[in-house]
C-alpha positions as semicolon CSV with decimal commas, in nm:
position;residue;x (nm);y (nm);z (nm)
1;X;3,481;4,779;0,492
2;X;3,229;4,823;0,761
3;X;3,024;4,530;0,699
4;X;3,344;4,300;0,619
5;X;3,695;4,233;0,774
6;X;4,039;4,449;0,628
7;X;4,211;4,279;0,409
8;X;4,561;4,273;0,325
9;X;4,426;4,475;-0,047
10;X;4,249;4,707;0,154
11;X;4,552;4,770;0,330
12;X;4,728;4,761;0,026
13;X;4,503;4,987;-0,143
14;X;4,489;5,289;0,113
15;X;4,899;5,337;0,138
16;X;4,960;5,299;-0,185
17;X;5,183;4,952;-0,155
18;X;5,171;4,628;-0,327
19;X;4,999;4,340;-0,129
20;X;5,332;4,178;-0,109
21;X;5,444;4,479;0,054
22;X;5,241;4,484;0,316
23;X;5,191;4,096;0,372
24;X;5,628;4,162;0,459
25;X;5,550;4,459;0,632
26;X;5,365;4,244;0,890
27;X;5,571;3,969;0,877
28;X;5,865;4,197;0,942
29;X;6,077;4,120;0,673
30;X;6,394;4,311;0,622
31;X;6,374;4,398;0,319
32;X;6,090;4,633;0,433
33;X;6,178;4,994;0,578
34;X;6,093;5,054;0,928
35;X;5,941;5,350;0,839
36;X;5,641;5,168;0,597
37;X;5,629;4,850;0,886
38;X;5,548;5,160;1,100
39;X;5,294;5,303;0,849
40;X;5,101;4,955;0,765
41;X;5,109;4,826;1,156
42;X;4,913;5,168;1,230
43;X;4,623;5,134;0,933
44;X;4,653;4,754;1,062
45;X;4,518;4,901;1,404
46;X;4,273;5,169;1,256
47;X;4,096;4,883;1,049
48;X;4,098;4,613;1,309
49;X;4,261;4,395;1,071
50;X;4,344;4,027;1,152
51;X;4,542;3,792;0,940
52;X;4,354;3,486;0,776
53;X;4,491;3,176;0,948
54;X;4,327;2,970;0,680
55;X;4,493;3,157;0,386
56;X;4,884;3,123;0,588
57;X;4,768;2,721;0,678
58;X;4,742;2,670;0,319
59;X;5,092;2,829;0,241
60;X;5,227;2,676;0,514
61;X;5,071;2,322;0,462
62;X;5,024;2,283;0,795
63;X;4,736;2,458;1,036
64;X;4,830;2,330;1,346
65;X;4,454;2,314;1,399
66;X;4,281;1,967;1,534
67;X;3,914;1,892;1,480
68;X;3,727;1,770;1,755
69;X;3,391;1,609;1,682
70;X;3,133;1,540;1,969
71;X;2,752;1,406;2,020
72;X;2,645;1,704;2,212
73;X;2,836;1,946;2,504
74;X;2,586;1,903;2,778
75;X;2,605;1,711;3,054
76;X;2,925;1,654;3,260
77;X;3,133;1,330;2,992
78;X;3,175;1,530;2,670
79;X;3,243;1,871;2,863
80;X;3,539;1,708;3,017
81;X;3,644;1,507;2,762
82;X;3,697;1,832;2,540
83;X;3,880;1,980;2,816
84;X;4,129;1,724;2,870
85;X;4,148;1,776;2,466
86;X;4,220;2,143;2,498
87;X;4,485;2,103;2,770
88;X;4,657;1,868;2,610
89;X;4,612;2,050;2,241
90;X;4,760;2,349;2,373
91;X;5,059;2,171;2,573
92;X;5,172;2,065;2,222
93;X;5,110;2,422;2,064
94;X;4,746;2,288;1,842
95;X;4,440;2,531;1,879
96;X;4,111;2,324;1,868
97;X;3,849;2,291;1,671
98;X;3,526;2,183;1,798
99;X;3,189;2,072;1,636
100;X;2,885;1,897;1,793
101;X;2,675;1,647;1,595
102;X;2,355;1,712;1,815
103;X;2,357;1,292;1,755
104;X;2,277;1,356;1,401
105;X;2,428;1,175;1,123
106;X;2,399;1,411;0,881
107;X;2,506;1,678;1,073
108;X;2,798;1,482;1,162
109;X;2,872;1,427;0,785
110;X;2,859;1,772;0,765
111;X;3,097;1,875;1,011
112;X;3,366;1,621;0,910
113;X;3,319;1,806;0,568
114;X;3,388;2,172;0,754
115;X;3,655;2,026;0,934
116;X;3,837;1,872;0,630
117;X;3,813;2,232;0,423
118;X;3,962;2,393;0,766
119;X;4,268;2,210;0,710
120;X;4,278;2,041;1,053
121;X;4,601;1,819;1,065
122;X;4,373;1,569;1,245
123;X;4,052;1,472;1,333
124;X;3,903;1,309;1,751
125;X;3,536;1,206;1,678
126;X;3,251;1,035;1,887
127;X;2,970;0,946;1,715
128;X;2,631;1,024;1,703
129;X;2,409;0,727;1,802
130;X;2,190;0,762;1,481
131;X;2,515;0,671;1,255
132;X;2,509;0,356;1,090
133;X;2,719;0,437;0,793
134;X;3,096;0,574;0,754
135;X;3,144;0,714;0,432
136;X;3,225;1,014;0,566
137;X;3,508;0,901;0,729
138;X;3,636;0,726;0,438
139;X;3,689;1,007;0,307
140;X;3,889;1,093;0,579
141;X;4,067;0,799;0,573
142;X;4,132;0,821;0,216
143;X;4,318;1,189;0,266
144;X;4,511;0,991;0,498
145;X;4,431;1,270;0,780
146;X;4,495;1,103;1,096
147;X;4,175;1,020;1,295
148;X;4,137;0,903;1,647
149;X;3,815;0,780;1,803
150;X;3,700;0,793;2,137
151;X;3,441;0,689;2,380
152;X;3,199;0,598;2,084
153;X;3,417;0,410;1,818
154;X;3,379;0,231;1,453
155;X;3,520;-0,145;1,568
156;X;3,505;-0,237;1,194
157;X;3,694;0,047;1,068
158;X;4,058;0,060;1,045
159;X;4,387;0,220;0,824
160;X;4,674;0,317;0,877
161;X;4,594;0,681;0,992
162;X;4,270;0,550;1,223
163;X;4,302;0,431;1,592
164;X;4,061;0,484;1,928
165;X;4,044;0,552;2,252
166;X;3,782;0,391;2,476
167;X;3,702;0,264;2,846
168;X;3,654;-0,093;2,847
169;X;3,265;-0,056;2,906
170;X;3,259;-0,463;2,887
171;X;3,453;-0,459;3,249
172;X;3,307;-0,183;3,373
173;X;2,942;-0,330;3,315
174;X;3,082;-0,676;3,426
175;X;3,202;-0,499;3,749
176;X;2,856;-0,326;3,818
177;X;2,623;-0,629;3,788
178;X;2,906;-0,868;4,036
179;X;2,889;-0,578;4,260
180;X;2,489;-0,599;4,293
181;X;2,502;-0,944;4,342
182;X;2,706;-0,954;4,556
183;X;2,485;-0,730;4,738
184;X;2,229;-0,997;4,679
185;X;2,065;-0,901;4,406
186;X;1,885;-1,126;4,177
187;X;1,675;-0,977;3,955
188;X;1,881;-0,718;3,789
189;X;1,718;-0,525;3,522
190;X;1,894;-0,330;3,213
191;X;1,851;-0,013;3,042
192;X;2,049;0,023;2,725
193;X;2,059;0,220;2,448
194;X;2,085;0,112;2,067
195;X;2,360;-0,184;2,040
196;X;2,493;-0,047;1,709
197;X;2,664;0,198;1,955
198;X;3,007;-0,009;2,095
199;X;2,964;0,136;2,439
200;X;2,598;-0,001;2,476
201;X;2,725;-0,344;2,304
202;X;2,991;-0,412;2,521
203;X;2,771;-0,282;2,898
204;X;2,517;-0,506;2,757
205;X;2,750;-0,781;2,703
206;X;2,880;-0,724;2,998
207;X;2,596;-0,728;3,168
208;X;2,473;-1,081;3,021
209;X;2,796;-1,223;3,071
210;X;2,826;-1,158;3,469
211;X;2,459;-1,296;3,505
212;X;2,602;-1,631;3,336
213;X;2,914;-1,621;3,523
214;X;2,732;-1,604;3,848
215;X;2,492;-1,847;3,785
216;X;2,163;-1,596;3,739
217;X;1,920;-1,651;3,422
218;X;1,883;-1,365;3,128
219;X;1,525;-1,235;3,183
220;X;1,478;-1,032;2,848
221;X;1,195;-0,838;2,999
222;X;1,426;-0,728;3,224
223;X;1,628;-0,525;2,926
224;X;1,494;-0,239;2,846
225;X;1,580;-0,055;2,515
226;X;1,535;0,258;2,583
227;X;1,605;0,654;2,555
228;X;1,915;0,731;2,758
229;X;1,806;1,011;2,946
230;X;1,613;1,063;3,229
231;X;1,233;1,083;3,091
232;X;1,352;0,772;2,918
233;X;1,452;0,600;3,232
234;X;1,149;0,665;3,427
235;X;0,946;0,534;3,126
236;X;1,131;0,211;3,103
237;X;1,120;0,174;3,592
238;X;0,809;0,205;3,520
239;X;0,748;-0,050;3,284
240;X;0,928;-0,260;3,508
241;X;0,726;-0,186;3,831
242;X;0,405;-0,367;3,658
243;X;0,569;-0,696;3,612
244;X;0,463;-0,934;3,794
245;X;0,799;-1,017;3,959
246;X;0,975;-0,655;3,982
247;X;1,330;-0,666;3,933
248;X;1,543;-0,596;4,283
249;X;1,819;-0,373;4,108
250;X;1,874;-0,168;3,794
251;X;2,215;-0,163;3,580
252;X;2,159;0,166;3,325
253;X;2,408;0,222;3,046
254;X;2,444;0,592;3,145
255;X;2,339;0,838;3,485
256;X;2,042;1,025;3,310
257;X;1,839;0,704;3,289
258;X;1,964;0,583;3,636
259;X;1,836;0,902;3,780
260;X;1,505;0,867;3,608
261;X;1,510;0,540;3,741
262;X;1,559;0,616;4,075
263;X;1,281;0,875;4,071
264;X;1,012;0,612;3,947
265;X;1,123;0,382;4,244
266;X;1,012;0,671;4,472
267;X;0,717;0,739;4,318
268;X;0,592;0,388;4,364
269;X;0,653;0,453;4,723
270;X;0,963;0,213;4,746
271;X;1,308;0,255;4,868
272;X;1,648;0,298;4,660
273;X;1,858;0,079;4,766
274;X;1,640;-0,111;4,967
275;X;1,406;-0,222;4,772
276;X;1,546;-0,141;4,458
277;X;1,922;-0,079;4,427
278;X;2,033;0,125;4,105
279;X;2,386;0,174;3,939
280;X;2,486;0,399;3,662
281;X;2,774;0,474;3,436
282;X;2,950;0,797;3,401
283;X;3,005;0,933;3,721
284;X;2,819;1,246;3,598
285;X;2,849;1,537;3,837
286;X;2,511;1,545;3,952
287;X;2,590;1,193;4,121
288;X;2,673;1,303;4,423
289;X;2,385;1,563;4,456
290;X;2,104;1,293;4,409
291;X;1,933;1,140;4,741
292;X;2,049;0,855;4,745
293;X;2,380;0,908;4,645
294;X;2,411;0,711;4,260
295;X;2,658;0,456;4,257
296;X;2,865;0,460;3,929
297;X;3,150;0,393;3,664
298;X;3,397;0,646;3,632
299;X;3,498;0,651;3,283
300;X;3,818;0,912;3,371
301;X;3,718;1,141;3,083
302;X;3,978;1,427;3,100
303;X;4,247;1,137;3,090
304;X;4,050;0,999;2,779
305;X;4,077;1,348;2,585
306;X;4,438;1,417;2,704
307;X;4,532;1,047;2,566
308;X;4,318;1,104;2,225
309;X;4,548;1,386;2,135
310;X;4,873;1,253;2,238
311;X;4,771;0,933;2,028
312;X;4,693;1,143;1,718
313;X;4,984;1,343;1,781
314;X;5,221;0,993;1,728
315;X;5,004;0,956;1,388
316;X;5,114;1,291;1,288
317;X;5,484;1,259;1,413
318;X;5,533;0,938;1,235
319;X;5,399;1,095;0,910
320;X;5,230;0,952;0,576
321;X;5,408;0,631;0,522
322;X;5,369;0,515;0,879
323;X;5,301;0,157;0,848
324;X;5,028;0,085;1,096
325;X;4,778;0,247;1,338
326;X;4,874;0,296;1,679
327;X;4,729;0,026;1,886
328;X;4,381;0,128;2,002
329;X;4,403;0,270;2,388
330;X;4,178;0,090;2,655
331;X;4,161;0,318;2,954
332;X;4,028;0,114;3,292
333;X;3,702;0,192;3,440
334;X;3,634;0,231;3,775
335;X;3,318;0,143;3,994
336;X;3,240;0,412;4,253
337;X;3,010;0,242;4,459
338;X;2,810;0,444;4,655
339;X;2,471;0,510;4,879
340;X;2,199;0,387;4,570
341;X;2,348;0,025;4,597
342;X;2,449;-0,065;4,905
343;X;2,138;-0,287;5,028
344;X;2,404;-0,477;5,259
Protein backbone atom coordinates (compact mmCIF):
# COMPACT_ATOMS: atom_id res chain seq x y z
CA UNK A 1 0.00 0.00 0.00
CA UNK A 2 2.83 2.40 -0.08
CA UNK A 3 2.72 3.35 -3.58
CA UNK A 4 -1.30 3.41 -3.62
CA UNK A 5 -4.17 4.80 -1.38
CA UNK A 6 -6.04 2.23 1.55
CA UNK A 7 -8.83 0.92 0.48
CA UNK A 8 -11.85 -0.09 2.15
CA UNK A 9 -10.42 -4.19 1.23
CA UNK A 10 -7.28 -3.31 2.63
CA UNK A 11 -9.00 -2.30 5.57
CA UNK A 12 -11.10 -5.10 5.30
CA UNK A 13 -8.38 -7.43 4.84
CA UNK A 14 -6.05 -6.53 7.92
CA UNK A 15 -9.03 -6.86 10.77
CA UNK A 16 -10.42 -9.61 9.54
CA UNK A 17 -14.07 -7.95 8.56
CA UNK A 18 -16.14 -8.00 5.53
CA UNK A 19 -15.95 -4.79 3.33
CA UNK A 20 -19.48 -4.16 4.24
CA UNK A 21 -18.37 -4.17 7.67
CA UNK A 22 -16.16 -1.69 7.58
CA UNK A 23 -17.80 0.60 4.82
CA UNK A 24 -20.77 0.70 8.21
CA UNK A 25 -18.13 0.95 10.53
CA UNK A 26 -17.30 4.38 9.01
CA UNK A 27 -20.51 5.34 8.26
CA UNK A 28 -21.47 4.63 11.84
CA UNK A 29 -24.16 2.42 11.45
CA UNK A 30 -25.75 0.84 14.43
CA UNK A 31 -25.74 -2.24 13.67
CA UNK A 32 -21.92 -2.05 14.10
CA UNK A 33 -20.30 -2.48 17.73
CA UNK A 34 -18.56 0.43 19.08
CA UNK A 35 -15.87 -1.58 19.88
CA UNK A 36 -14.98 -2.65 15.85
CA UNK A 37 -16.05 1.37 14.76
CA UNK A 38 -13.22 1.93 17.32
CA UNK A 39 -10.92 -0.73 15.79
CA UNK A 40 -11.48 0.26 11.89
CA UNK A 41 -11.44 4.31 12.64
CA UNK A 42 -7.80 3.58 14.18
CA UNK A 43 -6.28 1.34 11.01
CA UNK A 44 -8.37 4.19 9.07
CA UNK A 45 -5.75 6.67 10.71
CA UNK A 46 -2.60 4.35 10.51
CA UNK A 47 -3.21 3.95 6.63
CA UNK A 48 -4.18 7.48 5.84
CA UNK A 49 -7.20 6.22 4.30
CA UNK A 50 -9.75 8.54 2.57
CA UNK A 51 -13.10 7.57 1.22
CA UNK A 52 -13.63 7.66 -2.69
CA UNK A 53 -16.10 10.48 -3.33
CA UNK A 54 -16.49 9.17 -6.83
CA UNK A 55 -17.39 5.58 -5.76
CA UNK A 56 -20.30 7.19 -2.86
CA UNK A 57 -21.42 9.91 -5.97
CA UNK A 58 -22.25 6.98 -7.96
CA UNK A 59 -24.34 5.27 -5.12
CA UNK A 60 -25.71 8.28 -4.26
CA UNK A 61 -26.53 9.55 -7.85
CA UNK A 62 -25.67 12.72 -7.03
CA UNK A 63 -21.88 14.30 -6.52
CA UNK A 64 -22.70 17.56 -5.58
CA UNK A 65 -19.66 18.42 -7.69
CA UNK A 66 -19.92 21.34 -10.56
CA UNK A 67 -17.50 21.51 -13.47
CA UNK A 68 -16.10 24.66 -14.28
CA UNK A 69 -14.44 25.02 -17.68
CA UNK A 70 -12.17 28.09 -18.50
CA UNK A 71 -9.73 29.48 -21.47
CA UNK A 72 -6.82 29.92 -19.23
CA UNK A 73 -6.40 31.25 -15.22
CA UNK A 74 -4.05 34.09 -15.87
CA UNK A 75 -4.70 37.39 -15.96
CA UNK A 76 -7.15 39.20 -13.62
CA UNK A 77 -11.20 38.13 -15.75
CA UNK A 78 -11.09 34.32 -15.44
CA UNK A 79 -9.34 34.43 -11.87
CA UNK A 80 -12.30 36.29 -10.63
CA UNK A 81 -14.80 34.85 -12.46
CA UNK A 82 -13.88 31.36 -10.80
CA UNK A 83 -13.94 32.98 -7.56
CA UNK A 84 -17.26 34.42 -7.64
CA UNK A 85 -17.97 30.58 -8.84
CA UNK A 86 -16.43 29.14 -5.73
CA UNK A 87 -18.22 31.51 -3.33
CA UNK A 88 -21.24 31.02 -4.61
CA UNK A 89 -20.64 26.95 -5.13
CA UNK A 90 -19.89 26.64 -1.63
CA UNK A 91 -22.87 28.98 -0.29
CA UNK A 92 -25.10 26.24 -1.80
CA UNK A 93 -22.94 23.28 -0.33
CA UNK A 94 -21.22 22.22 -4.32
CA UNK A 95 -17.34 21.71 -4.28
CA UNK A 96 -15.87 22.82 -7.70
CA UNK A 97 -14.35 21.44 -10.28
CA UNK A 98 -12.10 23.33 -12.42
CA UNK A 99 -10.34 22.68 -15.84
CA UNK A 100 -8.55 25.12 -18.21
CA UNK A 101 -8.66 24.68 -22.00
CA UNK A 102 -5.27 26.60 -22.53
CA UNK A 103 -7.75 27.98 -25.68
CA UNK A 104 -7.49 24.61 -27.16
CA UNK A 105 -10.29 22.84 -28.68
CA UNK A 106 -9.25 19.65 -28.20
CA UNK A 107 -8.22 20.05 -24.93
CA UNK A 108 -11.48 21.48 -24.20
CA UNK A 109 -13.16 18.33 -25.70
CA UNK A 110 -11.18 16.59 -23.46
CA UNK A 111 -12.01 18.11 -20.33
CA UNK A 112 -15.79 18.13 -20.93
CA UNK A 113 -15.10 14.30 -21.32
CA UNK A 114 -13.22 14.24 -17.61
CA UNK A 115 -15.81 16.27 -16.31
CA UNK A 116 -18.77 14.12 -17.56
CA UNK A 117 -17.00 10.67 -16.05
CA UNK A 118 -16.59 12.85 -12.64
CA UNK A 119 -20.19 12.94 -12.34
CA UNK A 120 -20.49 16.74 -12.05
CA UNK A 121 -24.29 17.58 -11.64
CA UNK A 122 -23.48 20.50 -13.98
CA UNK A 123 -21.26 21.99 -16.18
CA UNK A 124 -20.09 26.56 -16.48
CA UNK A 125 -17.87 26.70 -19.65
CA UNK A 126 -16.09 29.56 -21.66
CA UNK A 127 -14.69 28.68 -24.63
CA UNK A 128 -11.55 28.50 -26.14
CA UNK A 129 -11.22 30.91 -29.11
CA UNK A 130 -9.93 28.10 -31.48
CA UNK A 131 -13.53 26.23 -31.12
CA UNK A 132 -15.57 26.20 -34.04
CA UNK A 133 -17.43 23.02 -33.46
CA UNK A 134 -19.78 21.73 -30.44
CA UNK A 135 -20.06 18.20 -30.51
CA UNK A 136 -18.76 17.96 -27.39
CA UNK A 137 -21.32 19.68 -25.84
CA UNK A 138 -23.94 17.79 -27.51
CA UNK A 139 -23.07 15.30 -25.78
CA UNK A 140 -23.63 17.16 -22.89
CA UNK A 141 -26.71 18.29 -23.90
CA UNK A 142 -27.86 14.97 -24.84
CA UNK A 143 -27.20 13.59 -20.98
CA UNK A 144 -29.37 16.38 -20.26
CA UNK A 145 -26.58 17.68 -17.63
CA UNK A 146 -27.37 21.19 -17.11
CA UNK A 147 -24.84 23.61 -18.76
CA UNK A 148 -24.45 27.29 -18.34
CA UNK A 149 -22.22 29.50 -20.45
CA UNK A 150 -20.53 32.50 -19.67
CA UNK A 151 -18.52 35.34 -20.92
CA UNK A 152 -17.70 33.34 -24.19
CA UNK A 153 -21.06 31.65 -25.32
CA UNK A 154 -22.51 29.25 -28.29
CA UNK A 155 -25.50 31.86 -29.60
CA UNK A 156 -26.67 28.97 -31.86
CA UNK A 157 -26.86 26.41 -29.29
CA UNK A 158 -29.77 25.84 -27.16
CA UNK A 159 -31.98 22.88 -25.01
CA UNK A 160 -33.64 22.67 -22.43
CA UNK A 161 -30.72 22.10 -19.90
CA UNK A 162 -28.37 25.01 -21.76
CA UNK A 163 -28.52 28.81 -20.89
CA UNK A 164 -25.59 31.74 -20.55
CA UNK A 165 -24.39 34.32 -18.85
CA UNK A 166 -22.72 37.26 -20.58
CA UNK A 167 -22.01 41.19 -20.42
CA UNK A 168 -23.61 42.86 -23.18
CA UNK A 169 -20.16 43.54 -24.97
CA UNK A 170 -22.41 45.23 -27.91
CA UNK A 171 -23.19 48.26 -25.26
CA UNK A 172 -20.22 48.22 -23.69
CA UNK A 173 -18.23 48.69 -27.10
CA UNK A 174 -21.06 51.12 -28.22
CA UNK A 175 -20.36 53.08 -24.95
CA UNK A 176 -16.46 53.20 -25.50
CA UNK A 177 -16.34 54.50 -29.10
CA UNK A 178 -19.43 57.56 -28.08
CA UNK A 179 -17.21 58.24 -25.24
CA UNK A 180 -14.05 58.96 -27.61
CA UNK A 181 -15.97 60.95 -29.73
CA UNK A 182 -17.22 62.72 -27.72
CA UNK A 183 -13.82 63.51 -26.71
CA UNK A 184 -13.37 64.41 -30.32
CA UNK A 185 -12.08 61.69 -31.75
CA UNK A 186 -12.37 60.83 -35.31
CA UNK A 187 -10.31 58.36 -36.42
CA UNK A 188 -10.88 55.54 -34.09
CA UNK A 189 -9.04 52.43 -34.81
CA UNK A 190 -10.02 48.66 -33.68
CA UNK A 191 -8.26 45.74 -32.43
CA UNK A 192 -10.32 42.60 -32.32
CA UNK A 193 -9.88 39.24 -32.04
CA UNK A 194 -11.48 36.33 -34.20
CA UNK A 195 -15.40 37.20 -34.75
CA UNK A 196 -16.39 33.53 -34.38
CA UNK A 197 -15.90 34.46 -30.65
CA UNK A 198 -19.51 36.35 -29.50
CA UNK A 199 -17.64 38.78 -27.33
CA UNK A 200 -15.38 40.03 -30.28
CA UNK A 201 -18.67 39.96 -32.63
CA UNK A 202 -20.74 41.98 -30.64
CA UNK A 203 -17.46 44.91 -29.49
CA UNK A 204 -16.96 44.89 -33.12
CA UNK A 205 -20.48 45.47 -33.88
CA UNK A 206 -20.58 47.71 -31.50
CA UNK A 207 -17.97 49.48 -32.50
CA UNK A 208 -19.25 49.88 -36.29
CA UNK A 209 -22.54 50.70 -35.18
CA UNK A 210 -21.59 53.91 -32.90
CA UNK A 211 -19.33 55.16 -35.87
CA UNK A 212 -22.70 55.06 -38.05
CA UNK A 213 -24.77 56.41 -35.39
CA UNK A 214 -22.52 59.37 -35.00
CA UNK A 215 -22.08 60.12 -38.35
CA UNK A 216 -18.13 58.85 -38.74
CA UNK A 217 -17.15 56.49 -41.86
CA UNK A 218 -15.87 52.61 -41.30
CA UNK A 219 -12.16 52.81 -42.28
CA UNK A 220 -11.35 48.96 -42.52
CA UNK A 221 -7.68 49.65 -42.22
CA UNK A 222 -8.46 50.96 -39.16
CA UNK A 223 -9.56 47.23 -37.79
CA UNK A 224 -7.06 45.33 -36.91
CA UNK A 225 -7.43 41.48 -36.49
CA UNK A 226 -5.17 40.70 -34.30
CA UNK A 227 -3.59 38.60 -31.24
CA UNK A 228 -5.23 39.79 -28.05
CA UNK A 229 -2.40 40.28 -25.97
CA UNK A 230 0.03 42.71 -25.58
CA UNK A 231 2.91 41.72 -28.25
CA UNK A 232 -0.15 41.50 -30.43
CA UNK A 233 -1.25 44.98 -29.74
CA UNK A 234 1.96 46.67 -30.27
CA UNK A 235 2.23 44.77 -33.61
CA UNK A 236 -1.10 45.87 -34.87
CA UNK A 237 -0.20 50.39 -33.18
CA UNK A 238 2.33 49.87 -35.09
CA UNK A 239 0.90 48.98 -38.19
CA UNK A 240 -1.24 51.78 -37.68
CA UNK A 241 1.47 54.47 -37.02
CA UNK A 242 2.68 54.03 -40.88
CA UNK A 243 -0.57 54.97 -42.39
CA UNK A 244 -0.67 57.76 -43.92
CA UNK A 245 -3.49 59.32 -41.84
CA UNK A 246 -2.83 57.73 -38.19
CA UNK A 247 -5.85 57.05 -36.38
CA UNK A 248 -6.45 59.65 -33.20
CA UNK A 249 -7.79 56.86 -30.74
CA UNK A 250 -7.74 53.09 -30.28
CA UNK A 251 -10.90 50.89 -29.12
CA UNK A 252 -9.15 47.18 -28.21
CA UNK A 253 -11.42 44.24 -27.50
CA UNK A 254 -9.45 43.41 -24.31
CA UNK A 255 -6.52 45.40 -21.82
CA UNK A 256 -3.46 43.25 -22.98
CA UNK A 257 -3.66 44.68 -26.50
CA UNK A 258 -4.61 48.21 -25.18
CA UNK A 259 -1.51 48.15 -23.12
CA UNK A 260 0.60 47.06 -26.02
CA UNK A 261 -0.98 49.72 -27.73
CA UNK A 262 -0.26 52.29 -25.53
CA UNK A 263 3.41 51.32 -25.38
CA UNK A 264 3.85 51.64 -29.30
CA UNK A 265 2.30 55.23 -29.03
CA UNK A 266 5.28 56.03 -26.74
CA UNK A 267 7.71 54.60 -28.63
CA UNK A 268 6.85 56.71 -31.62
CA UNK A 269 7.47 59.54 -29.34
CA UNK A 270 3.69 60.58 -29.08
CA UNK A 271 1.41 61.18 -26.25
CA UNK A 272 -1.52 58.85 -24.81
CA UNK A 273 -4.21 60.61 -24.66
CA UNK A 274 -3.09 63.44 -26.44
CA UNK A 275 -2.24 62.41 -29.40
CA UNK A 276 -3.57 59.14 -29.30
CA UNK A 277 -6.31 58.27 -26.77
CA UNK A 278 -6.74 54.39 -26.03
CA UNK A 279 -9.65 52.40 -24.30
CA UNK A 280 -9.78 48.83 -23.28
CA UNK A 281 -12.15 46.25 -22.00
CA UNK A 282 -11.83 44.33 -18.85
CA UNK A 283 -10.85 46.51 -16.27
CA UNK A 284 -7.87 44.14 -15.69
CA UNK A 285 -5.99 44.93 -12.51
CA UNK A 286 -2.99 46.19 -13.97
CA UNK A 287 -5.23 49.22 -15.25
CA UNK A 288 -4.66 51.32 -12.76
CA UNK A 289 -0.82 50.69 -12.51
CA UNK A 290 -0.17 51.73 -16.24
CA UNK A 291 1.04 55.51 -16.94
CA UNK A 292 -1.47 56.75 -18.22
CA UNK A 293 -4.04 55.34 -16.32
CA UNK A 294 -6.19 52.79 -19.09
CA UNK A 295 -9.60 53.71 -19.42
CA UNK A 296 -11.93 50.61 -19.53
CA UNK A 297 -15.15 48.32 -19.40
CA UNK A 298 -15.79 46.69 -16.32
CA UNK A 299 -17.30 43.49 -17.13
CA UNK A 300 -18.24 42.81 -13.06
CA UNK A 301 -16.76 39.30 -13.24
CA UNK A 302 -17.22 37.93 -9.66
CA UNK A 303 -21.02 38.93 -10.13
CA UNK A 304 -20.85 36.97 -13.53
CA UNK A 305 -19.53 33.64 -11.74
CA UNK A 306 -21.80 34.08 -8.64
CA UNK A 307 -24.91 34.46 -11.23
CA UNK A 308 -23.59 31.35 -13.50
CA UNK A 309 -24.04 29.08 -10.56
CA UNK A 310 -27.19 30.33 -9.15
CA UNK A 311 -28.58 30.00 -12.83
CA UNK A 312 -27.44 26.36 -13.11
CA UNK A 313 -28.53 25.77 -9.75
CA UNK A 314 -32.50 26.69 -11.00
CA UNK A 315 -31.67 24.02 -13.94
CA UNK A 316 -30.89 21.52 -11.38
CA UNK A 317 -33.78 22.47 -8.90
CA UNK A 318 -36.33 22.30 -11.58
CA UNK A 319 -35.07 18.81 -12.61
CA UNK A 320 -35.20 16.64 -15.98
CA UNK A 321 -38.53 17.47 -17.38
CA UNK A 322 -38.12 21.20 -16.96
CA UNK A 323 -39.63 22.60 -19.97
CA UNK A 324 -37.32 25.36 -21.06
CA UNK A 325 -33.91 26.98 -20.41
CA UNK A 326 -33.69 29.71 -18.10
CA UNK A 327 -33.59 32.90 -19.98
CA UNK A 328 -29.99 33.75 -20.83
CA UNK A 329 -28.56 36.51 -18.13
CA UNK A 330 -27.21 39.89 -19.61
CA UNK A 331 -25.17 41.51 -16.89
CA UNK A 332 -24.53 45.55 -17.70
CA UNK A 333 -21.17 46.78 -18.48
CA UNK A 334 -19.70 49.64 -17.22
CA UNK A 335 -17.20 52.24 -18.80
CA UNK A 336 -14.53 53.39 -16.31
CA UNK A 337 -13.20 56.18 -18.00
CA UNK A 338 -10.06 57.17 -16.97
CA UNK A 339 -6.50 59.15 -17.59
CA UNK A 340 -5.64 57.19 -21.32
CA UNK A 341 -8.80 58.94 -22.85
CA UNK A 342 -9.47 62.00 -21.61
CA UNK A 343 -7.95 64.37 -24.48
CA UNK A 344 -10.66 67.05 -23.28
Amino acid sequence: MANRRASITDLAKTLGLSPSTISRALSDHDDVSEATKARVRQLAEELHYQPNQLAAALRRGRSNTLGVLVPHITGHFFPQVVHGIATEAAKLGFNVMICQSNEDSRQEQKNIDLLMNSQVEGILVSLANTTHSFGHFEAVRQQNIPLVFFDRVVEDFSGSNVSAVMIDDYQGAYQVVTHLIEQGCTRIAHFTGPLHLNIHKNRHQGYRDALQAHGLPIDDELIMFCEMSQKGGTAAMRQLLKLPQRPDAVFSSNDLAAIGAIQAVKSARLRVPKDIAVVGFSNEMFTMLTEPMLSSVDQRCEQMGKTAVQLLQKMLKSGPNRQGPPKPIVLKPKLLVRESSQKR
